[in-house]
Each structure stands twice: as C-alpha cells, then as structure tokens.
C-alpha positions in Angstrom: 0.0 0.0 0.0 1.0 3.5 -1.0 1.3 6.2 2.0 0.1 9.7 0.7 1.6 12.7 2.5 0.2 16.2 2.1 2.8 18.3 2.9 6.6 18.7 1.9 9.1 16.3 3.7 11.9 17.4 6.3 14.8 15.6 6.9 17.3 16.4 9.5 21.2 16.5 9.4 23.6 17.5 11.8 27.2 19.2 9.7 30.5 17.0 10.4 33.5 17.9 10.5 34.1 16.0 7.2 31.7 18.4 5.4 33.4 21.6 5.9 36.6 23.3 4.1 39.2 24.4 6.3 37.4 27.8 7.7 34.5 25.0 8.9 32.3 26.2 6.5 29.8 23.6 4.5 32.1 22.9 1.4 29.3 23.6 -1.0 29.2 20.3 -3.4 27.6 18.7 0.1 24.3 20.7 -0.3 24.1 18.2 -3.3 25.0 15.5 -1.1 22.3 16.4 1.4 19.6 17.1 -1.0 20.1 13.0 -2.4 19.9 12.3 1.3 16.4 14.5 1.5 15.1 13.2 -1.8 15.6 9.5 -1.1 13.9 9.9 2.6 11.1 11.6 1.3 10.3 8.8 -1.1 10.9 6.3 1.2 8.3 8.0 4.0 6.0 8.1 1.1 6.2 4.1 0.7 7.7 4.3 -2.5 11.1 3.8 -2.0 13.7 4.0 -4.7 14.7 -0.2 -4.2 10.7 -1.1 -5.2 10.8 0.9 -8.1 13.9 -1.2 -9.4 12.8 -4.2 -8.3 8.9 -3.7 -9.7 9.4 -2.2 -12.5 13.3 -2.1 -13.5 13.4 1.9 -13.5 15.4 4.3 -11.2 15.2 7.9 -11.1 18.0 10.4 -12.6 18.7 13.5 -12.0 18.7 15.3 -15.0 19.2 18.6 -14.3 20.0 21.0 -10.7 20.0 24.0 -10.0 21.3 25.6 -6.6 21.4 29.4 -5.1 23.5 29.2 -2.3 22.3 31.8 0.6 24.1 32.0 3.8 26.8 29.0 5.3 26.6 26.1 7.1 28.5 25.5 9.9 30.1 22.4 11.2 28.3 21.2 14.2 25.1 23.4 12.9 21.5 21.4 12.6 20.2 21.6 9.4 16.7 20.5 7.8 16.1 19.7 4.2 12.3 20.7 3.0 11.3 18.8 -0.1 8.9 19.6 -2.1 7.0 18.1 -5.0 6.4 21.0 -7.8 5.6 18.9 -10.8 5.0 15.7 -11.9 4.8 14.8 -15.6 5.0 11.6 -17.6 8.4 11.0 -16.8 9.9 13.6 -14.7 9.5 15.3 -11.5 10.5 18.6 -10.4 11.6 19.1 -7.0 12.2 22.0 -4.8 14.6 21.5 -1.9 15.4 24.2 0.3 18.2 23.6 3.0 17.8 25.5 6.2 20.1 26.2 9.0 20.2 28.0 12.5 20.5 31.8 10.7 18.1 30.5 7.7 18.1 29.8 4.0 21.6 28.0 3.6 21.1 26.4 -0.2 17.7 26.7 -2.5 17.4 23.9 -5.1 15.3 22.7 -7.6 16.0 19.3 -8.8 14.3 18.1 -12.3 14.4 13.8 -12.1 14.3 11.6 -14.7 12.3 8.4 -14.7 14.7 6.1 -17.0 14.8 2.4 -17.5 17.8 0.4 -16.0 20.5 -0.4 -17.9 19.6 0.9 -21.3 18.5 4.9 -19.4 16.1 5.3 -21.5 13.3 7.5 -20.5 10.1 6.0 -19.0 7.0 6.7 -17.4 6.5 6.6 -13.9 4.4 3.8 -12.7 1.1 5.9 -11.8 1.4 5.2 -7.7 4.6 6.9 -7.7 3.2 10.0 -9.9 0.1 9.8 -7.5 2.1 10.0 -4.1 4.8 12.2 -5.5 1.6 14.8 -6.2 0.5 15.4 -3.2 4.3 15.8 -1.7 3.7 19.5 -1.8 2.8 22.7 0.5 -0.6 23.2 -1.4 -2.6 21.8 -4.4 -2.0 24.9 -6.7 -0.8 24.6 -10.8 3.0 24.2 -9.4 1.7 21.0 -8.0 0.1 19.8 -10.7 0.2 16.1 -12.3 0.7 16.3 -16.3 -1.9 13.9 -17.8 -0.8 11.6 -20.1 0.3 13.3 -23.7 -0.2 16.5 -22.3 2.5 19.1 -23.5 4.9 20.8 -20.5 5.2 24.7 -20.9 7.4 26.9 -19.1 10.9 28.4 -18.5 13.7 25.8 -18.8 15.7 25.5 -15.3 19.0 26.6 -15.8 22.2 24.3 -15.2 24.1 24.1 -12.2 24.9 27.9 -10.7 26.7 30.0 -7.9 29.8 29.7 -7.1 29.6 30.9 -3.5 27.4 32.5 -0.7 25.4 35.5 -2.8 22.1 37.0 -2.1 19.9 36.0 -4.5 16.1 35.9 -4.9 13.7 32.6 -4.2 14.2 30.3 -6.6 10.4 29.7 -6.4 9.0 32.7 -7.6 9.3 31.8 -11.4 7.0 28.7 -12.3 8.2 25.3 -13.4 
C-alpha cells in the first residue's frame, strides 16, 4: 500500500567535520549530497522507496538537471533540515524544490528536475502511476505548481537553468518563477 503525504518532507542533518573546508564552513558540493539524502527519505516516507521501483518495475530515477542558489553557510556542528517539495509531476519527470535551512536560515535553494529512466539501457520512461500519484501530493498546497501532467499533455514553461553559484550570494527565491 502507497502512503500519501500532504505536505513537503523534512529531513534532519547534523554538519561534520568532514563536510566543511578548512574555515569549517559547509564545502558547497555537500548541499548536493544532502539534498540526495532529503530526496531518497522523502520517497521512502512516502512508501515508494527507490529499491521497489527497481525491483517492480526495473526503472530508477535520474537526476537530470540541478540548479542551486546558495544563501548564507553552514556551519560544522550546525543542525540543518532539508524541505522537499513536490512541484511537478509529468510523464516522466518530477520537479523538485529542496530548500536547506540552518540556525540563521536559507543555507542552499534547489530545484531538482528527475528523470524516470529504465535500467541499464536509461532510457526515459514513465512513472508507474502510484509513484506519480504520491509524488503529487508531496507538496505545500494543491496549486498549478503542483500539478500532475496527464498523459500526452505538453509541459510549458521556462527551462531551469544548469548548475549555478559559485559561492554564498544573495539571491532571490528560486520559487517565484513557475516550473
């Protein structure tokens, strides 16, 4: 049986040593690290966990493309808590938002498009309906953002850009232009 959520998921982490540079700050290709973390306990809580998608129907999920704004640092030894977010869902890709959030806020804002691809060959493929289903209603609200494509139905939209920042820079939520 599939567990439906209706609200984004938060995963804790606590910041080792390990994960900072040399001032102690959070060395920044972690927040990737962290978000993979987030993502694969969020589908897990849901009850569709990344091993029964292999094992049922032979496809894994991809990231296809990221994009990160990185806000303010992480400390070693600071809490954080990753929010995941379900902003689309289409045939055979999902759009995530991820936002990583430390003692003094907004530490990293992500958005994460997946790729539903067939093992082996990674080739895309649909995703089974219970997953498109659950990953739905893995969102703050039931607005167009979180909307399920219907099958054949075209996408339309800005394309998210490729990876970006280099650094801690103020930039605006990532959220305010649609998927």
């Amino acid at each position: 049986m599939i567990a439906h959520r209706q609200s984004s998921h938060r995963y804790s982490l606590r910041v080792y040593y390990e994960d900072t540079d040399a001032g102690g700050v959070v060395y920044h290709a972690n927040y990737l690290r962290y978000a993979e973390r987030a993502r694969t306990e969020a589908l897990r809580d849901a009850g569709i966990a990344h091993a029964a998608l292999v094992e049922r129907f032979g496809l894994m999920f991809m990231v296809h493309r990221a994009e990160i704004d990185y806000l303010r640092p992480a400390l070693v030894d600071d809490v954080l808590v990753v929010d995941t977010e379900t902003m689309d869902v289409g045939g055979a890709t999902v759009l995530l938002r991820q936002t990583i959030l430390g003692p003094n806020g907004v530490c990293a804002a992500l958005r994460i498009r997946l790729a539903c691809v067939r093992i082996g060959g990674n080739k895309p493929a649909r995703i089974p309906a219970e997953w498109r289903a659950t990953m739905a209603v893995m969102n703050r609200d039931s607005g167009p953002a979180a909307r399920v494509a219907r099958p054949g139905a075209r996408k339309s939209g800005p394309a998210i850009g490729a990876v970006t920042g280099a650094g801690i820079c103020p930039v605006p939520r990532i959220d305010s232009a649609g998927p």
